[in-house]
C-alpha positions in Angstrom: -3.9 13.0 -28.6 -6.8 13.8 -25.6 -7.4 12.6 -22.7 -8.6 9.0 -22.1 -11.6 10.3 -20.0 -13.2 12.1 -22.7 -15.8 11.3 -24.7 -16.1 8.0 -26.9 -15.1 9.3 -29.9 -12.0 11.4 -28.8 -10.2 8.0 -28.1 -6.4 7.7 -29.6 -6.3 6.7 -33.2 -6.5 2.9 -33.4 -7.7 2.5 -29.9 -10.1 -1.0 -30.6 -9.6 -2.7 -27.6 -12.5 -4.5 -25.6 -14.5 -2.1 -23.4 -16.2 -2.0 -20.6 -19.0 -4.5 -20.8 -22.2 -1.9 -20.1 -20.6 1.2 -20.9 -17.9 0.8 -23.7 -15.1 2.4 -22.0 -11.8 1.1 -23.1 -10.0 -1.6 -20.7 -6.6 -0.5 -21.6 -5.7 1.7 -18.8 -7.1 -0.5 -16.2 -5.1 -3.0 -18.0 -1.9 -1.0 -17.9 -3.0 0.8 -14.2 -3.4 -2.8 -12.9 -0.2 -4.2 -14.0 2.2 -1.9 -12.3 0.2 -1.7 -9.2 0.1 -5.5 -9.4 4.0 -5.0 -9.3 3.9 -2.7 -6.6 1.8 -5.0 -4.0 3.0 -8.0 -4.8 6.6 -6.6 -4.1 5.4 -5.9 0.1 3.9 -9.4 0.2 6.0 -12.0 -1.5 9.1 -10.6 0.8 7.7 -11.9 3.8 8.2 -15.6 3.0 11.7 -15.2 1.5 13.2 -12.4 4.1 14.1 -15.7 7.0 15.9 -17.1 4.1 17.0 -13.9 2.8 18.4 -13.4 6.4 20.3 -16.9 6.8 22.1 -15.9 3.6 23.4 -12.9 3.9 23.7 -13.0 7.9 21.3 -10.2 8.6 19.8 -10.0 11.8 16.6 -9.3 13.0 16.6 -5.4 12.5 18.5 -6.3 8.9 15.0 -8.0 8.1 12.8 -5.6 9.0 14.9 -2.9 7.0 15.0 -5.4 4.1 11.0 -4.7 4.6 10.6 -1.7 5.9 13.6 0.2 3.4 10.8 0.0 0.4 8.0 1.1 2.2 9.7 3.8 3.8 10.8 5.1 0.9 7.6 4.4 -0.6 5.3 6.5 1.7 8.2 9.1 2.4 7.7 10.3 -1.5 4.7 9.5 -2.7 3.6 13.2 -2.5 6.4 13.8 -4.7 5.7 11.6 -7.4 1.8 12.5 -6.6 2.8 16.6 -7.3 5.1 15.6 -10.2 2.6 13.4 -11.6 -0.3 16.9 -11.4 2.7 19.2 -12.8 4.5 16.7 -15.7 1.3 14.6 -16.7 0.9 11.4 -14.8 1.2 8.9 -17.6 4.7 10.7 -17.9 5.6 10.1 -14.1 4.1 6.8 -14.1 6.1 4.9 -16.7 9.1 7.1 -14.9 8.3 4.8 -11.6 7.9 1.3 -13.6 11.7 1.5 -15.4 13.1 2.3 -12.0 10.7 -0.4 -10.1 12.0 -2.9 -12.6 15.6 -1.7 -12.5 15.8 -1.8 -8.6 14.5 -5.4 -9.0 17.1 -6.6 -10.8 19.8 -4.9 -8.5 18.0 -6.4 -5.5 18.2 -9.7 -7.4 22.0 -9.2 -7.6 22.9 -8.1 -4.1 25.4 -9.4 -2.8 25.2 -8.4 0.9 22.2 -6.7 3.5 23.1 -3.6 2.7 23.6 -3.9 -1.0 19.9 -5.5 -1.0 18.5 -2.5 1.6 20.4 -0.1 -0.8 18.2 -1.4 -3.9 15.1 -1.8 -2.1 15.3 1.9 -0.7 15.5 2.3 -4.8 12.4 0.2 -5.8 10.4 2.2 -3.2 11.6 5.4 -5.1 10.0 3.5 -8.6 6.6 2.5 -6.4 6.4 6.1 -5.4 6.0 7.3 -8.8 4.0 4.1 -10.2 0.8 4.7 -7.6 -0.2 8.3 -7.2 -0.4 8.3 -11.2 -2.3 4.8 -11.1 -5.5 5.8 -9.2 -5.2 9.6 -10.7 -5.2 7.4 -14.7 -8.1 5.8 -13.6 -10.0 9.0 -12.6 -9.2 10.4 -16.1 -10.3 7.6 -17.8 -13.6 6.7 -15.9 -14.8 9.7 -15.1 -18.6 8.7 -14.2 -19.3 7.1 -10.8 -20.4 4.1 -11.5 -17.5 3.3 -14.1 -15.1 4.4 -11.3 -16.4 2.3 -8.8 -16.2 -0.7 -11.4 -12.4 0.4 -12.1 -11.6 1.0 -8.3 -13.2 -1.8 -7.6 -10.6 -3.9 -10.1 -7.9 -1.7 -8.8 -8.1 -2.8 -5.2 -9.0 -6.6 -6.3 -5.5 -6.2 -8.1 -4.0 -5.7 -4.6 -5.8 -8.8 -3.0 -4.3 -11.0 -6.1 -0.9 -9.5 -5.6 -1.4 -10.2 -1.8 -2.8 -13.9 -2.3 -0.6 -14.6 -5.2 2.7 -13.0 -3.1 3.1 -15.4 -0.5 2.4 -18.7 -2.4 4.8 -17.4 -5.2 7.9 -16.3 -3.0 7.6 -19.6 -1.3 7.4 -21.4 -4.2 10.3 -19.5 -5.9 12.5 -19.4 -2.6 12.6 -23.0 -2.5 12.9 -23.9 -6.2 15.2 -21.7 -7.8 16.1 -19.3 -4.9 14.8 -16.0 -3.3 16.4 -14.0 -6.1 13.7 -14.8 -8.7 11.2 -13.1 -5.6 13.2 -9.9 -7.7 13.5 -11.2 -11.2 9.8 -11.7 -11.6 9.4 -8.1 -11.4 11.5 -7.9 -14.7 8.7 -9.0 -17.5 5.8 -7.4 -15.6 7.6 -4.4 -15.5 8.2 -4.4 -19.1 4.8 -5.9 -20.2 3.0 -2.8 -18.3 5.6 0.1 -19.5 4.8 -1.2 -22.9 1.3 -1.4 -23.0 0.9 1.8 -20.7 2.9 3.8 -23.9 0.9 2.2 -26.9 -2.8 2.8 -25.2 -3.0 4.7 -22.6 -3.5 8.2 -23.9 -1.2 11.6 -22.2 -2.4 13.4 -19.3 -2.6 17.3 -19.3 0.4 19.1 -17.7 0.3 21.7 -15.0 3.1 23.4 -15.3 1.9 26.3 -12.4 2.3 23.1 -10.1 6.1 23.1 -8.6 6.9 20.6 -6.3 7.3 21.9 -2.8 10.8 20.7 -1.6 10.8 22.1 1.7 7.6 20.1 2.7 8.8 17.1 1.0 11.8 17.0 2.9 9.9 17.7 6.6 8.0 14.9 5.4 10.3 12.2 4.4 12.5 13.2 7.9 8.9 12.8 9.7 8.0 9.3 8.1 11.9 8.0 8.1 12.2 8.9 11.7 9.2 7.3 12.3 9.9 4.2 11.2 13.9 4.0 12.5 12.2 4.6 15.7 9.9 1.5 15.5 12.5 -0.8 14.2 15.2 0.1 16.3 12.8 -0.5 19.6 13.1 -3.4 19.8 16.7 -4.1 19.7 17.7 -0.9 21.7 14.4 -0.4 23.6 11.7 1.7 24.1 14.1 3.9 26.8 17.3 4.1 25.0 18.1 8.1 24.4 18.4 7.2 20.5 15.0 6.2 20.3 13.6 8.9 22.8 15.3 11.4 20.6 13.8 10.0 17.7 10.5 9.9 18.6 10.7 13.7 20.5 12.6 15.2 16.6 8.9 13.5 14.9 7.0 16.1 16.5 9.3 19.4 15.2 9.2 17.3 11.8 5.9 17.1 11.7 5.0 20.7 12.7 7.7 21.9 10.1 5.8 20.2 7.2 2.4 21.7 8.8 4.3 25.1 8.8 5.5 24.8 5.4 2.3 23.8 3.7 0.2 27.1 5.6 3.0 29.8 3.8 3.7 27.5 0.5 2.1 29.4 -2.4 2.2 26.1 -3.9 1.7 23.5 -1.6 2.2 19.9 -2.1 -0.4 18.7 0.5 -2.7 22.0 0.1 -4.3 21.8 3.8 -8.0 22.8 2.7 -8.1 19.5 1.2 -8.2 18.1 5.0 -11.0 20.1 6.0 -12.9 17.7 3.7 -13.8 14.5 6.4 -14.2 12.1 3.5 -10.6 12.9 2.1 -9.0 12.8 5.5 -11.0 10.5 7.4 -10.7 7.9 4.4 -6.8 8.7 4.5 -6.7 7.7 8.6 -8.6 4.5 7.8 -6.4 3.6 4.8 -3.3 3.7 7.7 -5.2 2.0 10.5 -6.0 -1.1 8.1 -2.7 -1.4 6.5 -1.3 -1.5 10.0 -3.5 -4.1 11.3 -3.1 -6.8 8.0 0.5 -6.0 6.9 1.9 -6.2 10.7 -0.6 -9.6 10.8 1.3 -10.8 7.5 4.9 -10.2 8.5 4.5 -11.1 12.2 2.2 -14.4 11.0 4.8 -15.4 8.2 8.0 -15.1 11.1 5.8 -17.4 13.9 5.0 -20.2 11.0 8.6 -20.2 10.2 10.9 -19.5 13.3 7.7 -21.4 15.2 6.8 -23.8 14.0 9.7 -24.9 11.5 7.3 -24.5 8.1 9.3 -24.0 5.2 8.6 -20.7 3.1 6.7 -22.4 0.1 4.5 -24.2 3.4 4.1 -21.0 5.0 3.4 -19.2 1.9 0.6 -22.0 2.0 -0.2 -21.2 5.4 -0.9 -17.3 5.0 -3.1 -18.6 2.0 -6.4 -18.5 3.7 -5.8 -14.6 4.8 -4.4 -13.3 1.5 -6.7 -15.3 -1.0 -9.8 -13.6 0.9 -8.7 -10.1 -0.7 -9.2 -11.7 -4.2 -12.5 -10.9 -4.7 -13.4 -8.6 -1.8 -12.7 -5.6 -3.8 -14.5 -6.7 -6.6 -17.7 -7.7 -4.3 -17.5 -4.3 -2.1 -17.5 -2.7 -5.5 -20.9 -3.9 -6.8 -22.4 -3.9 -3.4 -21.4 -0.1 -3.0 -23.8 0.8 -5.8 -27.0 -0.4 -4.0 -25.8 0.6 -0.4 -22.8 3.7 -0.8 -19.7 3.0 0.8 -19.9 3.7 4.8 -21.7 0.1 5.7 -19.0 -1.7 3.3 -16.0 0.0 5.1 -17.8 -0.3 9.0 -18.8 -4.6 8.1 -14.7 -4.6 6.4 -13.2 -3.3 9.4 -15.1 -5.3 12.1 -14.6 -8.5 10.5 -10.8 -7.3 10.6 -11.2 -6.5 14.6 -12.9 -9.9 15.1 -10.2 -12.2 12.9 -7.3 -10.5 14.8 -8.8 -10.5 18.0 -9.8 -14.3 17.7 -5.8 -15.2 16.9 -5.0 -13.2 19.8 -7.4 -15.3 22.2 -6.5 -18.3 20.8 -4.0 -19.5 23.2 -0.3 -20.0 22.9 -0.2 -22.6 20.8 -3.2 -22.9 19.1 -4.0 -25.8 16.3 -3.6 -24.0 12.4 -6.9 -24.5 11.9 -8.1 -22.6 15.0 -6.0 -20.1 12.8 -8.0 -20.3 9.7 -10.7 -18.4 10.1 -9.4 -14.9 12.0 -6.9 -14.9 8.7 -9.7 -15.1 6.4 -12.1 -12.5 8.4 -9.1 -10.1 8.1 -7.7 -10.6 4.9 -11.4 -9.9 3.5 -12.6 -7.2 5.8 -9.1 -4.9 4.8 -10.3 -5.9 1.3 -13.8 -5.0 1.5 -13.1 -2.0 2.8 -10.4 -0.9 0.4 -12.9 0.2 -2.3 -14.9 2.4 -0.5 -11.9 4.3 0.9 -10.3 4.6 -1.9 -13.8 5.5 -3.9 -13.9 8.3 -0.8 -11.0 10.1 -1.1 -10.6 10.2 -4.7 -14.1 11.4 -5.2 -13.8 14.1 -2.3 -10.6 15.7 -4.7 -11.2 17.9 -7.4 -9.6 17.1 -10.9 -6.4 19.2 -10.4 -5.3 17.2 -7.2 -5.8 14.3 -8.4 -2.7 13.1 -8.3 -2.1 14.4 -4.9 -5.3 13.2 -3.2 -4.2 9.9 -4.9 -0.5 10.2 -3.0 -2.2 11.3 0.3 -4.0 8.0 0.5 -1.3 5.7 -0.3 1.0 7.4 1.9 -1.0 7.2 5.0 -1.5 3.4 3.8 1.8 2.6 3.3 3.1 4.6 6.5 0.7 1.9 8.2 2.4 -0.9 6.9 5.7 0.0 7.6 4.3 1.4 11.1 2.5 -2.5 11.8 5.9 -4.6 10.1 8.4 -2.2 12.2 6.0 -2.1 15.6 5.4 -6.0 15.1 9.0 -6.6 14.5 10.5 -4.7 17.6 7.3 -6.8 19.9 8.5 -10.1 18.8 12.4 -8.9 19.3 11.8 -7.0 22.4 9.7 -9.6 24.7 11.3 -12.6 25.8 8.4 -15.4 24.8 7.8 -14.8 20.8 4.1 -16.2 21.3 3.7 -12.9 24.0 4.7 -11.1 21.3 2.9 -12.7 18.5 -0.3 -12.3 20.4 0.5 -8.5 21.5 1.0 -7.5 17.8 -2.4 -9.3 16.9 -4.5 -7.0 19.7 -2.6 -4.3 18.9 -4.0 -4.7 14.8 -7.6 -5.4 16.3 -7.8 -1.9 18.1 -6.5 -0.4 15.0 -9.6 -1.9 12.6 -12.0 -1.3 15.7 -10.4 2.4 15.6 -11.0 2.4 11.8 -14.5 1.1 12.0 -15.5 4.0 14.3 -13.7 6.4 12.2 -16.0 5.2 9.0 -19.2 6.0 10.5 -18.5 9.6 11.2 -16.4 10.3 8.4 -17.5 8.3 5.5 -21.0 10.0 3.7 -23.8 7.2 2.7 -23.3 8.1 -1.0 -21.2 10.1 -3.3 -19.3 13.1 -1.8 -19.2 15.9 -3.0 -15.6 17.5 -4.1 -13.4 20.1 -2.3 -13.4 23.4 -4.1 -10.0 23.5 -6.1 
């Protein structure tokens, strides 16, 4: 069987399925790409309603929430090199459907838990499954749609599959949480899971294998201990404090972490994270402004979804209508940056994205104490479409900058940054509202703190982020 991106005629036997409508390509992959990413997203967002409830059931406190959220992303960004290099060395189709029978495994044990930890024990698992499920998604779609504009079209789908999963998440864990309980936030994963392993094994043709790839273990271990002390030290803040020696020493042991990994990846033969790939602007400026935006929305959602609830009193399905506005904006972002990005290349797309984001967080922040919900309205919408809008081209960027070997690694590198900023923006938003005495100060705080991050971002586009295609790093 050959590759899916090859030509038109070198599809897998009975491959008929609908194709893309102006070049022919098959849908399949998307299909089957889409699907466990789907899973994957809407796994960070539908949480956010349910974890107050979550908490009053099984007595967790504040910090128990956050780790409740912040477990699976830390475990998420903390491997997804690994499953990036394992996907470049085994085949990515290989380590893909690896990640969706654990994802939908830990769902059901996090459906079944009994107590915080149990539930923390099995989410630390479904991050593991999410690690492997998204470096092989975007490296599947560069096999498959290997022209630019077909990529743009499939990216473009890709990241409109994370504004559903964000839109759909909220409104679906509230309506689950107060119907037949927050479990089912868990069980849902079950048939997705299951619907996407199976179509992902009938039509989504093998990838090749590298077997002079091995994983660098050394590295990976610097940088899970970088990433997990990272984000113990931004949870624990705000119940210990910023001056407690725990989280002092935590922060100081981040820096020998991180030089340890740095170290590691100059002398690796092998490298997981070869280092000439961040000479390249495009791969590691698009990587920085992946992190700065998922800081800014995520810590907006979690932070948002706590105030409407603790607050003012909401119930999870009504807050789950509340965050509507913010999430629903991503559902066709993607898809709209993606069209647009043929005409005008990717750099004014992520620049507009991130200052609408700035403007929308820096409006709730200036909105006064107790501002009306509709006052509200619009700085959700501005940043639930500007992170949107400007997912495409970033992910378009880095991808593009890679060559075909690192694929799976340029993919990881950009969804770890990404999902280091969401834990970072959950776990710093947590510890503000936990560690000021009026919630609202906190709130507020948390919301200027995510408008500095998408001005940061913005600025960050214009010198790193070419006017059209970029060319590749030599492999």
């Amino acid at each position: 069987m050959v590759r899916a991106g090859g030509p038109e005629g070198d599809r897998p036997e009975g491959h008929t399925e609908t194709g893309h409508p102006e070049t022919g390509r098959p849908l399949a992959p998307l299909l089957a790409v889409c699907a466990g990413y789907f899973m994957v997203i809407l796994d960070v967002t539908v949480i956010n309603v349910a974890v107050p409830v979550v908490g009053r059931e099984l007595s967790a406190s504040l910090t128990g929430i956050q780790w409740i959220t912040d477990g699976y992303t830390l475990v998420f960004a903390g491997l997804l090199l690994t499953g990036g290099a394992l996907g470049d060395r085994l085949g990515n189709r290989r380590i893909f459907c690896t990640g969706v029978v654990v994802f939908t495994a830990a769902s059901v044990a996090c459906g079944l838990a009994q107590s915080t930890g149990g539930l923390v024990a099995a989410r630390l698992c479904e991050g593991l499954g999410a690690a492997l499920i998204v470096p092989g998604s975007l490296a599947l779609l560069q096999q498959a749609y290997p022209a630019p504009a077909e990529r743009s079209w499939a990216f473009g789908l890709w990241g409109s599959m994370a504004g559903i999963a964000a839109s759909a998440g909220p409104l679906l864990g509230g309506l689950l949480v107060t119907t037949v309980g927050w479990r089912w936030v868990f069980f849902i994963n079950v048939p997705v899971g299951c619907a996407c392993l199976l179509l992902t094994l009938r039509r989504v043709a093998p990838s090749a294998r590298r077997a002079d790839r091995p994983v660098d273990w050394p590295a990976q271990c610097a940088l899970i201990a970088l990433v997990a002390l990272l984000i113990a030290v931004l949870n624990e803040a705000g119940r210990r404090g910023w001056t407690d020696p725990l989280i002092v020493t935590g922060a100081v042991l981040c820096l020998p972490a991180a030089g340890a990994f740095v170290l590691r990846e100059r002398l690796a033969r092998t490298p997981v994270l070869p280092l000439r790939l961040l000479h390249s602007r495009a791969m590691s400026g698009g990587a920085a402004i992946g992190l700065l935006f998922n800081f800014a929305f995520y810590g907006m959602i979690f932070t948002a979804s706590l105030y409407f609830q603790h607050q003012r009193g909401l119930t999870a399905l009504r807050t789950g209508l509340a965050l509507f506005p913010a999430v629903a904006m991503t559902m066709f972002a993607s898809v709209l940056s993606g069209r647009l990005a043929r005409r005008t290349g990717h750099r004014p797309l992520v620049v507009t994205g991130m200052l609408l984001g700035a403007a929308g967080l820096a409006g709730w922040a200036a909105a006064g104490r107790n501002p009306d919900y509709v006052l509200l309205v619009a700085p959700m919408m501005a940043a639930g479409f500007g992170t949107s809008f400007a997912l495409t081209g970033s992910t378009a960027t880095v991808m593009s900058a890679a060559p075909d070997a690192y694929s799976g690694t340029a993919s990881a590198l950009f969804n770890t940054t990404r999902q280091i900023g969401s834990a970072a923006g959950v776990a710093l938003g947590g510890s503000l509202l936990a560690a000021t005495a009026d919630f609202t100060t906190g709130l507020r705080t948390s919301m200027a703190l995510g408008a500095i991050a998408y001005l940061t971002a913005a600025a960050l586009a214009l010198f790193c982020i070419p006017r059209r295609a970029v060319g590749r790093v030599v492999g």
